[in-house]
C-alpha positions in Angstrom: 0.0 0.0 0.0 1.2 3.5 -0.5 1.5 6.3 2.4 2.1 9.9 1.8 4.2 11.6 4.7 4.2 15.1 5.0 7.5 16.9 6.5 6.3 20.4 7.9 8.2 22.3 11.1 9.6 25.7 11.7 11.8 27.4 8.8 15.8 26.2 9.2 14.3 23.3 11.6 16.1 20.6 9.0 13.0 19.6 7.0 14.8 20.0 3.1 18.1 17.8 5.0 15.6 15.1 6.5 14.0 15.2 2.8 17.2 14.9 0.9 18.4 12.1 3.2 15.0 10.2 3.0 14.7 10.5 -1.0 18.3 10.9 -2.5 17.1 14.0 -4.0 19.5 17.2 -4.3 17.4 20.0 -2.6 19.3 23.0 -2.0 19.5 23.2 1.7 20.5 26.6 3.8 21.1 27.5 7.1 18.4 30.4 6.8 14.6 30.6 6.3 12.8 30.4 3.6 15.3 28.2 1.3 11.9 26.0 0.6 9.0 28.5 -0.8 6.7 25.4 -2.6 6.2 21.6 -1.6 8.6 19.0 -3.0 7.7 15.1 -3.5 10.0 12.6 -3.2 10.0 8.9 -2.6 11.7 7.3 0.1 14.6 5.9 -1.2 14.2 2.8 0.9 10.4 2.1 0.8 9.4 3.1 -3.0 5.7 2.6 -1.6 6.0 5.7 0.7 5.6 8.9 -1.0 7.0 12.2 1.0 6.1 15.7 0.8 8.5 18.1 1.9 6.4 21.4 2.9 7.7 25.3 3.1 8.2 26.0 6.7 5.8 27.9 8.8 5.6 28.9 12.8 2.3 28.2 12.2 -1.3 27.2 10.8 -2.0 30.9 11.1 -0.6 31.6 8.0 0.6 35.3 7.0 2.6 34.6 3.9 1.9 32.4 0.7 4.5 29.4 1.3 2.7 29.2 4.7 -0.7 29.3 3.1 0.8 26.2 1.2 1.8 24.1 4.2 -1.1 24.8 5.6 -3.7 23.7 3.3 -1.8 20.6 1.9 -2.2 19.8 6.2 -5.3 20.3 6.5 -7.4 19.9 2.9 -4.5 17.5 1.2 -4.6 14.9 4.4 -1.2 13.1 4.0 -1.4 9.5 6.0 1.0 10.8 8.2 2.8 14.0 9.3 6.2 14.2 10.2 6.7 17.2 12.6 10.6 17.9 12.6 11.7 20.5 15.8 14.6 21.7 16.4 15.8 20.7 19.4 17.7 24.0 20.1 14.7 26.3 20.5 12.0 23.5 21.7 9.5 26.2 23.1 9.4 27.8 20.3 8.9 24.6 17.2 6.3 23.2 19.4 3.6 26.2 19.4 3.1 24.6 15.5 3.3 21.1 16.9 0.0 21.7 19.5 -1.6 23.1 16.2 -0.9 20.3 14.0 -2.0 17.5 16.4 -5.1 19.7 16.8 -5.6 18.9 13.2 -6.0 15.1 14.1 -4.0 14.0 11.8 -1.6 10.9 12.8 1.7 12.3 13.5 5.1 11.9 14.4 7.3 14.1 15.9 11.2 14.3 14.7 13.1 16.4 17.4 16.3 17.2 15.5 19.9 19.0 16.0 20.2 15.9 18.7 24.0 16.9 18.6 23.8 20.3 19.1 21.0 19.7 22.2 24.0 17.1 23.6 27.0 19.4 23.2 25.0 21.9 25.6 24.6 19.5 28.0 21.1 19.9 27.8 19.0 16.3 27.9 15.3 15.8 26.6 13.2 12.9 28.2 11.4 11.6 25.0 9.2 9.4 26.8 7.9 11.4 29.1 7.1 14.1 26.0 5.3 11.4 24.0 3.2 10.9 27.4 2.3 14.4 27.3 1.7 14.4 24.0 0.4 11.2 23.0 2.2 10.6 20.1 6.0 9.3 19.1 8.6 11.7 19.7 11.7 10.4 18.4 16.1 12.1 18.5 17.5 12.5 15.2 20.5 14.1 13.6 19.2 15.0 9.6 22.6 16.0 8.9 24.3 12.5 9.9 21.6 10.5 9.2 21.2 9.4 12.4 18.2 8.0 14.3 16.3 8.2 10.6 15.5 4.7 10.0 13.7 4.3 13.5 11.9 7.6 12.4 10.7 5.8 8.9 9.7 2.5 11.0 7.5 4.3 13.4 6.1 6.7 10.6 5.0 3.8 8.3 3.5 2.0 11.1 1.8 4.9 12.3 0.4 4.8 8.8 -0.7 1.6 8.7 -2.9 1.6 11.7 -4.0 5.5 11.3 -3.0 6.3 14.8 -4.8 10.2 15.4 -3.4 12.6 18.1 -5.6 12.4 21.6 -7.4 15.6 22.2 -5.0 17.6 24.2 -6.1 19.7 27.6 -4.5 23.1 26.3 -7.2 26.0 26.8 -9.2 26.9 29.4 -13.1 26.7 30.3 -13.7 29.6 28.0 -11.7 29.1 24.6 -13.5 25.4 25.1 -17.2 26.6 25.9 -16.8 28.5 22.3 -15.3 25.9 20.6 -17.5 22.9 21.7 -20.4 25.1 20.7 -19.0 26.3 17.5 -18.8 22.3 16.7 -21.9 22.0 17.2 -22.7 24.3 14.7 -20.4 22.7 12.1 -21.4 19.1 13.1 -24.1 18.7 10.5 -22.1 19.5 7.9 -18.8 17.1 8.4 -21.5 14.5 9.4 -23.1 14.8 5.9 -19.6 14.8 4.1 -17.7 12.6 5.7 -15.2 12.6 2.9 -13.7 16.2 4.1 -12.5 15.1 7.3 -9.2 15.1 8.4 -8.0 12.3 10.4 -11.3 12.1 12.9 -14.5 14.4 12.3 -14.6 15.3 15.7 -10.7 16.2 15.2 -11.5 17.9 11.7 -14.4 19.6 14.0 -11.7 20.9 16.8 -9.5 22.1 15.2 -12.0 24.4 12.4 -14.1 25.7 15.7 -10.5 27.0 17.1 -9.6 28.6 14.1 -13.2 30.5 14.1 -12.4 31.5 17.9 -9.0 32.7 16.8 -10.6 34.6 14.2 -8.4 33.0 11.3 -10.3 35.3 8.4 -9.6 32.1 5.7 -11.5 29.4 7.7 -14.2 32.2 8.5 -14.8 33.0 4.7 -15.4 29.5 4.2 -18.4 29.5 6.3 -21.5 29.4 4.7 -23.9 32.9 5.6 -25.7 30.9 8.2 -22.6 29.5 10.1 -21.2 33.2 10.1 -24.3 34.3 12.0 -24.7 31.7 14.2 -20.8 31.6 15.7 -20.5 35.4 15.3 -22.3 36.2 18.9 -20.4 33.0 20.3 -16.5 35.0 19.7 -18.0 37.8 20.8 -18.8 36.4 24.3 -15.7 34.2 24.5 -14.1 37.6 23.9 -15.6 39.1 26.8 -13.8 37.0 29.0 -10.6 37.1 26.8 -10.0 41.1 27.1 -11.3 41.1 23.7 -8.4 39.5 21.8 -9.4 35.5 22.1 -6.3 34.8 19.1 -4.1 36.3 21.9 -6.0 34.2 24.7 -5.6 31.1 22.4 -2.0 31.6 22.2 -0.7 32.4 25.5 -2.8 29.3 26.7 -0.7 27.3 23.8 2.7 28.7 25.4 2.0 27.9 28.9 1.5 24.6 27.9 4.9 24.3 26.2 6.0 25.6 28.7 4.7 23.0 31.6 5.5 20.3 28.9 9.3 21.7 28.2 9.6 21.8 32.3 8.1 18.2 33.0 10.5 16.6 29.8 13.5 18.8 29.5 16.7 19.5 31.7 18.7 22.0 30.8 22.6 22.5 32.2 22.5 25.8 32.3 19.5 28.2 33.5 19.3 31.8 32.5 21.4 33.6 29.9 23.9 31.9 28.6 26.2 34.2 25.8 26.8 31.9 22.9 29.7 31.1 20.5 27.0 32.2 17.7 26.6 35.5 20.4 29.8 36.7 20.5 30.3 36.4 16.4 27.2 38.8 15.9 28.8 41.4 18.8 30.8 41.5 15.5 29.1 40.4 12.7 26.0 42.6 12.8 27.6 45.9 14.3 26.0 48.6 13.5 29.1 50.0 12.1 31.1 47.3 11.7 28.7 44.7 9.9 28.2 46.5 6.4 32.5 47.4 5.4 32.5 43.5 7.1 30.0 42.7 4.4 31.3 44.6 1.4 35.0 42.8 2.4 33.3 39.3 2.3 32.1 40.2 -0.8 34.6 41.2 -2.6 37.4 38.3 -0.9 34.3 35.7 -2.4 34.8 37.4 -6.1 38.7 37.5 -5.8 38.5 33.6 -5.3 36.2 33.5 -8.3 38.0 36.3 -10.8 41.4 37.1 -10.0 44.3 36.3 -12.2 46.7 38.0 -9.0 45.1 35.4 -6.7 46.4 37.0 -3.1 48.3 39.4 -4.4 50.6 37.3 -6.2 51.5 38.3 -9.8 50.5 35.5 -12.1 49.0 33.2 -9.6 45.7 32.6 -11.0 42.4 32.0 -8.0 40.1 28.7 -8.1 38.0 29.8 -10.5 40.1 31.5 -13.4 42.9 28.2 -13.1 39.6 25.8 -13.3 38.7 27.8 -16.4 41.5 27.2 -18.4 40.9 23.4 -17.3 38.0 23.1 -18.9 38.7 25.2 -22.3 41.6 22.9 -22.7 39.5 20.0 -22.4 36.8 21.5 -24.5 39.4 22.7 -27.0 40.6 19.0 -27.4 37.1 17.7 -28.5 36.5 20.8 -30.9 39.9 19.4 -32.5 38.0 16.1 -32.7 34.6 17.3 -34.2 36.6 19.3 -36.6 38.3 16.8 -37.8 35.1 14.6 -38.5 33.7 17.6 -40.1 36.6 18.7 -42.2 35.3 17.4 -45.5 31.7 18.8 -45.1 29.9 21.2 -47.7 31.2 24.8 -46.3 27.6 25.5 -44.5 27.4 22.6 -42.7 31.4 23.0 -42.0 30.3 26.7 -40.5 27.1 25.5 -38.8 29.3 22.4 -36.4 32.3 24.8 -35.6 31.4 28.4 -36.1 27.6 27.8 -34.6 27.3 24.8 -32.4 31.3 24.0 -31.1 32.0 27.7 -30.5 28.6 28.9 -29.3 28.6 25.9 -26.1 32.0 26.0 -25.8 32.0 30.2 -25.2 29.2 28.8 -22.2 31.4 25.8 -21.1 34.5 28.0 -20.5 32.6 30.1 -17.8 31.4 27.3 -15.8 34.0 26.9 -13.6 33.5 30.5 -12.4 30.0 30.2 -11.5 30.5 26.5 -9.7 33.6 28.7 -7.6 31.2 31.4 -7.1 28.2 29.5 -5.8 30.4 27.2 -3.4 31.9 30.1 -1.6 27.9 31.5 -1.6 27.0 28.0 -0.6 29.1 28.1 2.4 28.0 31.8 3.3 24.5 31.0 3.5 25.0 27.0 5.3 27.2 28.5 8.1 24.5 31.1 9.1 26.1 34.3 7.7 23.7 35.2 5.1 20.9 35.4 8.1 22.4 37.9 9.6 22.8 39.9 6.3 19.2 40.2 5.8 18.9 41.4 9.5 21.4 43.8 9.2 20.2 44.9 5.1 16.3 45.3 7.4 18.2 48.9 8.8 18.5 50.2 5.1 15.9 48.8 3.6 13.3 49.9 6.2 14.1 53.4 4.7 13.2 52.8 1.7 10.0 50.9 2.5 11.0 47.4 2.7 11.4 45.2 5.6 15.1 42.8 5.8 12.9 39.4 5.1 13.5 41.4 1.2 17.2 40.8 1.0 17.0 36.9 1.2 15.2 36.7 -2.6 17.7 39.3 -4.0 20.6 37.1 -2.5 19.2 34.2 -3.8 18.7 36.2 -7.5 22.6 36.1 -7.6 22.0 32.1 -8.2 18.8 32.1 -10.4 16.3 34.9 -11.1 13.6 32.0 -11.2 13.4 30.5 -7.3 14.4 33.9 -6.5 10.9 35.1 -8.3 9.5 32.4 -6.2 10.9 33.1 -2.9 9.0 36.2 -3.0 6.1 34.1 -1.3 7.7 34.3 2.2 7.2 38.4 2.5 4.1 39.1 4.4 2.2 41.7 2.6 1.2 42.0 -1.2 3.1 45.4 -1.2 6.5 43.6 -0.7 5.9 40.8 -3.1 4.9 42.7 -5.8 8.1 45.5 -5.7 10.3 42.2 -4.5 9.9 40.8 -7.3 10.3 43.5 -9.9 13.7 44.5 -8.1 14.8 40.5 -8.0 15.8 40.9 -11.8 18.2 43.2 -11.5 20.2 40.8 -9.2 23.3 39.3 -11.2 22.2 35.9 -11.7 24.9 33.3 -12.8 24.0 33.5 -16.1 25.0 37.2 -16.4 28.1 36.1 -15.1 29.9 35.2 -18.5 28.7 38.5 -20.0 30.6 40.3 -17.1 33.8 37.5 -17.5 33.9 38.3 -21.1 33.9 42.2 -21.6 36.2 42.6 -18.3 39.0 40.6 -19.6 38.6 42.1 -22.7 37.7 46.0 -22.2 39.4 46.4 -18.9 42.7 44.5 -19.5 44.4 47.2 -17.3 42.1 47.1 -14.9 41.4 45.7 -11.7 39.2 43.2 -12.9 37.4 41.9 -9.8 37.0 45.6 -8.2 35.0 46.0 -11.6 33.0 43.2 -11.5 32.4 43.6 -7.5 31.1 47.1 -9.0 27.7 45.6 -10.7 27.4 43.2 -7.8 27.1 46.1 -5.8 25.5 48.6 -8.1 22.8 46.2 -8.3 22.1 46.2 -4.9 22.2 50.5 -5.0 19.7 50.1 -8.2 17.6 47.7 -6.2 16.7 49.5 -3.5 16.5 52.9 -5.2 13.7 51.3 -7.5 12.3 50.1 -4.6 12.2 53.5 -2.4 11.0 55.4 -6.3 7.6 52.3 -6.3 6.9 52.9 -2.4 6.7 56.4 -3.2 4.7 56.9 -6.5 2.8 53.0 -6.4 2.7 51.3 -3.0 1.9 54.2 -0.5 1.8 52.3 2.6 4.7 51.6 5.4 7.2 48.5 5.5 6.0 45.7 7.3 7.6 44.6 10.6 10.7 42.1 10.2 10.5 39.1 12.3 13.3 36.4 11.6 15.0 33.5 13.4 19.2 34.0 13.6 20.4 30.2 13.5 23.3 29.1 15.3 26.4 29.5 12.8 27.1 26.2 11.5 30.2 24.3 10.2 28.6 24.0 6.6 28.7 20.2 5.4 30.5 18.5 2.6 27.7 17.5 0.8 25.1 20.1 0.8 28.0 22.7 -0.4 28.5 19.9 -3.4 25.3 20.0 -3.7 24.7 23.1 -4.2 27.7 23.7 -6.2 26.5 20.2 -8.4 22.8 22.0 -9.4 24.5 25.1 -10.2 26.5 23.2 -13.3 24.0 20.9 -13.7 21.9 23.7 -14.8 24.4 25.5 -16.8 24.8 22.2 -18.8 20.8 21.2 -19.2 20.8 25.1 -20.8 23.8 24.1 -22.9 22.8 21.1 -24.4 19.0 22.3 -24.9 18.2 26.0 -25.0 21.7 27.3 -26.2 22.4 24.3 -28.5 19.5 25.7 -30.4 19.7 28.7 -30.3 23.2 29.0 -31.3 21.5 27.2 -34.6 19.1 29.8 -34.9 21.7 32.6 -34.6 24.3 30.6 -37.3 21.3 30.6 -39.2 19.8 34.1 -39.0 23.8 35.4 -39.8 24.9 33.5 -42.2 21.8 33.7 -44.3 19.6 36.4 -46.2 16.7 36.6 -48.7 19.3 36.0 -51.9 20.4 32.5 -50.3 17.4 31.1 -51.4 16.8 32.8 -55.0 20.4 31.5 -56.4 21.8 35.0 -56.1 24.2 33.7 -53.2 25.4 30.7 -54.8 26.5 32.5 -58.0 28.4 35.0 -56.7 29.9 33.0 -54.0 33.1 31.2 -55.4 33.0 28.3 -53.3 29.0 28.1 -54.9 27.6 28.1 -50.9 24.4 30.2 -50.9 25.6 31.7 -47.5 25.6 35.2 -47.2 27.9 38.0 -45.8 27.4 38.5 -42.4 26.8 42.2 -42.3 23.8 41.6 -45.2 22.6 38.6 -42.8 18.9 38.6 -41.4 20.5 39.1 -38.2 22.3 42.2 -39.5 18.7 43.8 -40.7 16.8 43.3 -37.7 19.9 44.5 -35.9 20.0 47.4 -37.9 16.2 48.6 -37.2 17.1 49.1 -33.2 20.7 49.4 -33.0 19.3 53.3 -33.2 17.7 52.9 -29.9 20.8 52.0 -27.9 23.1 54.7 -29.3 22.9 56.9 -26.6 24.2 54.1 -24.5 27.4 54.1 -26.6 26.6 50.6 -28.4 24.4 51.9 -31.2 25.9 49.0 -34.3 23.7 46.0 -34.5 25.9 43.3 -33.0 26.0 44.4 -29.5 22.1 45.3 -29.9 21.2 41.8 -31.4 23.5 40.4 -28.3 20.9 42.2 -25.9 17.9 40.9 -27.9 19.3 37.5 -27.9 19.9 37.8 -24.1 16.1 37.5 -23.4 16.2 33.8 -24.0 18.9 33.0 -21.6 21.5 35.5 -20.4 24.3 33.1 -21.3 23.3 33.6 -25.2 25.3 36.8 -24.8 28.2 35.4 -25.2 27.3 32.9 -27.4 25.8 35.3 -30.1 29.3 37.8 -29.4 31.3 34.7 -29.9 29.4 33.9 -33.3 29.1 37.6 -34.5 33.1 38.4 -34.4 34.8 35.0 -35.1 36.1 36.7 -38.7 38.2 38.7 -36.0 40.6 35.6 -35.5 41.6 34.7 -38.5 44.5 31.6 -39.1 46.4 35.1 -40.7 45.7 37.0 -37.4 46.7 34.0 -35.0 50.2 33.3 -36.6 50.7 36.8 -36.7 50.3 37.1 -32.9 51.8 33.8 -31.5 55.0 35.1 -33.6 56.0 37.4 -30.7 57.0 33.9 -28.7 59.6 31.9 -28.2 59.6 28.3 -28.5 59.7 27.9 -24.6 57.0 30.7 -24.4 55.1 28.8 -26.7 55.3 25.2 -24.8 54.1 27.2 -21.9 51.1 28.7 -23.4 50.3 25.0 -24.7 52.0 24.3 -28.3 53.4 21.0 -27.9 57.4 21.1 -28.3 57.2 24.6 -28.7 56.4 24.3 -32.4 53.2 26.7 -33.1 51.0 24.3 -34.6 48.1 26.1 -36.6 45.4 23.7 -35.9 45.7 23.7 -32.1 46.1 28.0 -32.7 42.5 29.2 -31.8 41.7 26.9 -28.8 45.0 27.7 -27.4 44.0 31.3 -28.2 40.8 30.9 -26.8 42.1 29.8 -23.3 45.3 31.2 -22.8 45.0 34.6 -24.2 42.0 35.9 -24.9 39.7 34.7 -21.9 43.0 36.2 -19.8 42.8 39.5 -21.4 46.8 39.4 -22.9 45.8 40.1 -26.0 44.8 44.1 -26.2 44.1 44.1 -30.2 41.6 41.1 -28.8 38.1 40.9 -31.4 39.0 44.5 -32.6 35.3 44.2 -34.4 34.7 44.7 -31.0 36.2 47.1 -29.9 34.8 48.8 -33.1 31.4 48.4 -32.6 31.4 49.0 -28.3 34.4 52.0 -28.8 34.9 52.5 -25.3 35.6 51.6 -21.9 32.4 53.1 -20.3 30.3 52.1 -23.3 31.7 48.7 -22.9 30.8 49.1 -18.7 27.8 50.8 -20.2 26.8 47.7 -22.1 27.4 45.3 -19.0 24.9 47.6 -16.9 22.2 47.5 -19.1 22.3 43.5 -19.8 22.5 43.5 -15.9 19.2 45.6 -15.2 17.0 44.8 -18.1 14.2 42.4 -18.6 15.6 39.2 -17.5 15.2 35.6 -19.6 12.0 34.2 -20.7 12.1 31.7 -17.9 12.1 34.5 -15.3 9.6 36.4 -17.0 7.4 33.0 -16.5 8.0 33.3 -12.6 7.3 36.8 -12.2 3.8 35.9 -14.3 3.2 33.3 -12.4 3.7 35.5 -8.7 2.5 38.7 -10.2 -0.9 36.9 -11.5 -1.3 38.8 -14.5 -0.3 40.1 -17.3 -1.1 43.5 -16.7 1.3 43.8 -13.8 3.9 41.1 -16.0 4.0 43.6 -18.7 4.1 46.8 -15.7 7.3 44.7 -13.8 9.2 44.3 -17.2 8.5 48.4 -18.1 9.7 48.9 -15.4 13.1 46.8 -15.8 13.9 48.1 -19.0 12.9 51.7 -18.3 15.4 51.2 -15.4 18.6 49.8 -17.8 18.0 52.1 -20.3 18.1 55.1 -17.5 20.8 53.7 -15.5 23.4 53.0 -18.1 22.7 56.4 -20.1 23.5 58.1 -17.4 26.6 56.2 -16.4 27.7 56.5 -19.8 27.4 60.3 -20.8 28.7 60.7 -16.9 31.4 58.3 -17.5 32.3 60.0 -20.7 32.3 63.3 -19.9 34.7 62.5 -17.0 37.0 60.5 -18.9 
């Protein structure tokens, strides 16, 4: 038989861990709230008959923000054959307000009390039998990081299951709260004995638990009443009320903590009593300063993109960081299979010759090169956000962004838009009011998701070869951030008139981050890249061969007879691509990149960012010609040469452009580098100019999907992406005409 078990607990209680342990599935996992904004199924890798649900946490089934409303009613409307309640055993008091409310549910349940090693290093001790007593269910230790104690979790969760074991009734309010909701039931009896189907777990559980939600005035369960229930239990809160100084939620939940609290003293001994200042305490005496946290911040920062970017890795010249020497790795390696293909395809008709090497091997390979960056870059960001740092940011980022009408809860989707602009889009559910969501998620896209990230790579080693390269690149990261919140102040002002909503958020312990859930995290990053390469790029880069090497006369003979080689391929600069180019390369000339290759690279940006480079690397391959490349590798000597990677020394003109490719140009030691280029894009600050814009505007198609899907329509879909573009084009002329004035 098949059982669905549901994982719901507190945000950063372990639930995506215990999930990814239980299922062999590759959830990203963080030491911060909200990393899980919609359910994930999963089967349990050791019983392929049970089925489990990993829910977005919530503090409660009084839900405030949309991943809560989502745990919630899978709970309570979804009714999963078992739920499995993970606590952390850190903060007890606390994770079990949401347990009394699940069990009130009457749904069989289980209850997971996890971080066992953390509760054992304080020397604090929890008496498990004596809480499943009070509670009158299983309450079991485990450690979702290890592993530990899981199996004995799955045994009694299954066999829970199987004999659909509901909660007891628990004692928790007092003559009052339990006049109102016994007579509330009463009123709702007829209806969940007429449709038994819509109970969950036991009617007279089902019955509870709806009647508590009406006292607590829960606004979602009372619109579901019909007209005649809404009269009928309307004077019933008003008298419970009366004995509750008027606020019987409050009532309902002080009666919920003083039973925590008489369970907590009856089942858990604690070494030390009082305050006790914390390893994780002393760290934010420092960490979230009020002066010191933000320069501590901006240093991270930028120490996280020298390992990434730097060819001068700790200040020594020539000694290349993780990510530029894993680069090269991988351009070698690609360089070596282009030699391959090419060979295979050397007696090929001259188009389809073009289409394998000058469309498909160069247009992934100009992807491929840049992967190593971004695995380096989400690793180190991996490791920031599983040790408990990125927590604190958003806490310290609530200060500033308070001012500008946000609350901190904000900053954890725009960090998470410097992975992907999609689950960013999506972990705009965990903000509170509509007002947040809505600018949150316009402001998300101008985060510098990894697939900007090769756009950046690619003009900075080629525009700024003099330059400091990571201090330029750190530049967007944080100009992003500056753009982001100045949109944000400019919608509060003239759109959503109404003040920032209060900032409520757990600080987790830090955390030695694990081995495997920084792979992990590093693993989806490339696995991602690659799925784009070998699907969405592979054809587009076909499309873009197609669209510029091909025009009207290709297909009317006028090609083929003047072309000596009798191909009906056409000039690139009378391409298809070049015409469509041409009509609104106008529109970006006061952003100092008014010719139609950079403005085609923009367009073709919108599918994935990534297609940037792969259009640029396409559009100006003339520029390395077999002429050019001998002429430039003839400035070495033999021993020169064997170091940049000619074997013996010997320059070898097939092994030229990869070599090129890797060692030269993706380095930035070749200043006369694509001088088409440099031709089209004359500047410096049109070229930084160019990297701004593709950094603020409309984001890919995929995005755009996710801020349809949050935004509901296409009204506001169309208003969010307005606004994005209006914002690039602004943002970059001004930087531009500033820039150039100055310079």
């Amino acid at each position: 038989m098949n059982y669905t078990i549901a994982l719901a607990g507190n945000p950063n209680s372990g639930k995506t861990t215990l999930f990814n342990e239980l299922t062999g599935s590759r959830q990203h996992v963080g030491n911060w709230p909200g990393v899980t904004v919609d359910k994930k199924e999963g089967i349990y890798k050791k019983n392929r008959n049970v089925n489990i649900m990993d829910l977005p946490g919530t503090y409660s089934l009084s839900p405030y923000s949309e991943e809560e409303v989502i745990a919630r009613n899978y709970i309570v409307n979804d009714r999963p054959d078992v739920v499995i309640n993970i606590v952390d055993g850190t903060n007890i008091e606390r994770n079990l307000y949401l347990t009394l409310q699940i069990l009130e549910t009457g749904i069989p349940t289980v209850i997971a009390i996890n971080m066992m090693d953390e509760v054992e290093a304080s020397g604090n001790k929890i008496d498990f039998n004596e809480l499943s007593n009070l509670l009158g269910v299983q309450v079991l230790p485990i450690v979702a990081r290890s592993g530990k104690g899981l199996d004995e979790l799955m045994r009694a969760a299954v066999s829970v299951a199987e004999i659909k074991i509901s909660p007891k009734i628990l004692n928790v309010f007092d003559v009052n709260i339990n006049s109102a909701v016994n007579s509330i039931s009463e009123i709702l009896e007829d209806e969940y004995m007429a449709d038994s189907s819509s109970s969950v777990g036991t009617a007279a559980a089902q019955l509870q638990w709806k009647a508590i939600k009406v006292v607590e005035n829960d606004q979602l369960v009372i619109d579901s009443l019909s007209g005649s229930q809404k009269i009928a239990v309307e004077n019933i809160v008003k008298e419970a009320e009366k004995y509750a100084d008027g606020d019987t939620e409050a009532k309902i939940a002080d009666s919920r903590y003083r039973f925590i609290s008489e369970l907590v003293k009856g089942s858990v001994k604690k070494a030390k009593t009082g305050y006790v200042e914390t390893k994780s305490d002393k760290l934010d005496k420092v960490l979230t300063n009020r002066v010191l946290a933000l320069p501590i911040f901006a240093v991270i920062m930028y120490v996280l993109f020298a390992c990434t970017f730097s060819e001068n890795f700790l200040f020594i010249e020539g000694l290349a960081s993780p990510g530029v020497w894993l680069a090269g790795v991988v351009e070698a390696a690609w360089g070596a299979v282009a030699e391959v293909i090419d060979g295979l395809v050397a007696g090929a008709s001259p188009w389809v010759y073009s289409l394998v090497m000058d469309g498909i091997v160069e247009g992934i390979g100009a992807i491929l090169g840049f992967i190593p960056l971004v695995l380096v870059l989400y690793i180190l960001i991996s490791i920031l956000e599983d040790c408990g740092y990125m927590a604190r940011i958003a806490f310290v980022m609530d200060r500033i962004f308070r001012k500008f009408g946000l609350s901190g809860r904000s900053f954890i989707p725009l960090l998470m838009g410097f992975g992907c602009g999609v689950p960013a889009v999506m972990a705009t559910r965990t903000l509170d009011t509509e007002k947040d969501r809505r600018i949150t998620t316009i402001i998300t896209a101008f985060m510098p998701c990894g697939a900007k990230l090769p756009i950046f790579a690619m003009f900075v080693s080629i525009f700024f070869v003099n330059g400091n390269k990571t201090l330029i690149t750190y530049s967007l990261y944080m100009l992003s951030i500056v753009v982001a919140i100045a949109v944000s102040l400019i919608l509060n002002k003239l759109v959503y008139k109404s003040a920032a909503s209060n900032f409520v958020m757990e600080l987790p312990r830090y955390r030695v981050p694990t081995l495997k859930s920084v792979l992990i995290h590093g693993w989806e990053k490339v696995k991602g890249f690659a799925i784009k390469a070998g699907t969405v790029i592979f054809i587009s880069t076909i499309i873009i061969w197609g669209l510029s090497n091909f025009n009207a006369d290709s297909f009317n003979g006028v090609n083929a007879a003047s072309n000596e080689d009798g191909s009906n391929m056409a000039e690139m600069d009378e391409s298809f691509l070049a015409s469509f180019g041409n009509v609104i390369a106008p529109v970006f000339k006061p952003l100092g990149f008014g010719e139609w290759r950079p403005a085609v690279g923009v367009v073709t940006g919108w599918i994935a960012k990534e297609m940037v480079v792969v259009t640029f690397a396409q559009l100006y391959d003339d520029d390395v010609s077999p002429e050019y490349l001998e002429e430039y590798f003839s400035q070495y000597d033999p021993e020169e040469l064997e170091e940049l990677g000619f074997e013996g020394g010997v320059y070898d003109e097939e092994a030229a452009f990869d070599i090129y490719s890797e060692a030269v140009l993706f380095e930035g030691a070749d200043e006369n580098a694509l001088h088409s280029m440099k031709t089209d894009i004359k500047t410096d600050m049109a070229a930084y100019s160019y990297m701004v814009f593709n950094l603020l505007c409309m984001p890919c198609f995929a995005a755009v999907g996710a801020i349809k899907r949050e935004l509901k329509t296409w009204r506001l879909t169309g208003g969010a992406v307005g606004i994005q573009m209006l914002t690039a084009y602004i943002v970059s002329f001004v930087i531009y005409t500033i820039g150039s004035i100055l310079a």
